[in-house]
C-alpha positions in Angstrom: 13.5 253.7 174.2 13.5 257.2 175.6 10.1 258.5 177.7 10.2 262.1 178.8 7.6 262.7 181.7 6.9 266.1 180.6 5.8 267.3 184.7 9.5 266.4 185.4 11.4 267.1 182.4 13.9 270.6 183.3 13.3 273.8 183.2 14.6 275.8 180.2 15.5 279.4 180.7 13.6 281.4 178.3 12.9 285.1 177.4 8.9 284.9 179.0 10.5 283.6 182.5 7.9 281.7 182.8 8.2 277.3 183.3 9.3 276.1 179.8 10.7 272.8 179.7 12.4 271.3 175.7 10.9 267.6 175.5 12.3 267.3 172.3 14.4 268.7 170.2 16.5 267.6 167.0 17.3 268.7 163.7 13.6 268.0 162.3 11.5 269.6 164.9 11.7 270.8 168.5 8.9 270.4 171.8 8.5 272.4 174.3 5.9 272.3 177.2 4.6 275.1 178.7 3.1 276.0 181.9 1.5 279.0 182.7 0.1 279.9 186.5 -2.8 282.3 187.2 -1.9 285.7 185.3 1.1 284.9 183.9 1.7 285.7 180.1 4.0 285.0 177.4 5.6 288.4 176.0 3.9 288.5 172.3 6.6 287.3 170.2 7.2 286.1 166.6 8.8 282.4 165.2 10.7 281.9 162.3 8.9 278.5 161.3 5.4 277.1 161.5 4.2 276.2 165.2 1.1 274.3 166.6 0.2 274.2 170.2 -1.8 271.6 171.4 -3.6 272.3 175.0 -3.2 269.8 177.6 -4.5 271.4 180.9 -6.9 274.7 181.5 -7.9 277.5 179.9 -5.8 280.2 178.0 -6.4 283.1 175.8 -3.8 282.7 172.6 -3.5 285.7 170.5 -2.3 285.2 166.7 -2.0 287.9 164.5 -4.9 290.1 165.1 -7.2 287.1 166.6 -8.0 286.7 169.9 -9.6 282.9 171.6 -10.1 281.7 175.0 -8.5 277.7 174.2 -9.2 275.0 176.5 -7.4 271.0 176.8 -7.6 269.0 173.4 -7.6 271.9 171.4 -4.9 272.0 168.6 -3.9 275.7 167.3 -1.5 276.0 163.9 0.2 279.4 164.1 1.9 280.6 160.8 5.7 281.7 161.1 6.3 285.0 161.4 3.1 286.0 163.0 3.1 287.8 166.3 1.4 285.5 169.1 1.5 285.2 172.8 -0.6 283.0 175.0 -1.9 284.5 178.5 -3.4 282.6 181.6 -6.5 284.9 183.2 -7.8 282.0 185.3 -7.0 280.7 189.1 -5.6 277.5 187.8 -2.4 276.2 185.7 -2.7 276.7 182.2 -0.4 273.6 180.3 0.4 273.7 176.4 2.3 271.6 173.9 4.5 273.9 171.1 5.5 272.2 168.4 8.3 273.8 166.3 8.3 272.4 162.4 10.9 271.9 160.9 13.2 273.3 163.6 14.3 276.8 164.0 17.7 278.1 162.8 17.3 281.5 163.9 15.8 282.6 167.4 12.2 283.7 168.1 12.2 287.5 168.4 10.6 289.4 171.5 8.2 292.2 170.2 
């Protein structure tokens, strides 16, 4: 059996530079975990499938589309494929989310 600790999983390079780590990823569906420190943003940005995120630490401010929410832990957000979104952190502490990617992307997200 395979158990990723996503605190010490590595660090993906992605376009955001911000700490990005893949916990799963296979044909079917891909995981990544996301932390965000105080004032750090992802750039807004659109995916070719359906995503959810799934909050596991702090408090966020998602944008999807032309919505705006402040997000806190155990809060589950479906975003639609090819909506812009971004996520932003505006408080003093970590912000941590779950994306889920379904069914995997074949084509990259594109920067906005």
């Amino acid at each position: 059996m395979e158990v990723v600790n996503a605190r010490e999983a590595d660090l993906t390079e992605n376009p955001h530079q911000v700490k990005a780590s893949r916990l799963y990823d296979t044909e079917h569906a891909q995981v990544v975990h996301i932390t965000l420190e105080p004032d750090e943003s992802l750039r807004k940005h659109v995916t070719p499938v359906d995503v959810f995120f799934y909050v596991l630490e702090g408090r966020g401010i998602v944008e999807i589309g032309e919505d705006t929410k402040e997000v806190g832990p155990d809060m589950l957000i479906p975003s639609p494929a090819r909506i812009p979104h971004r996520w932003s952190n505006r408080s003093d502490k970590p912000f941590r989310v779950l994306v889920v990617k379904v069914p995997r992307p074949a084509e990259a997200t594109k920067l906005l």
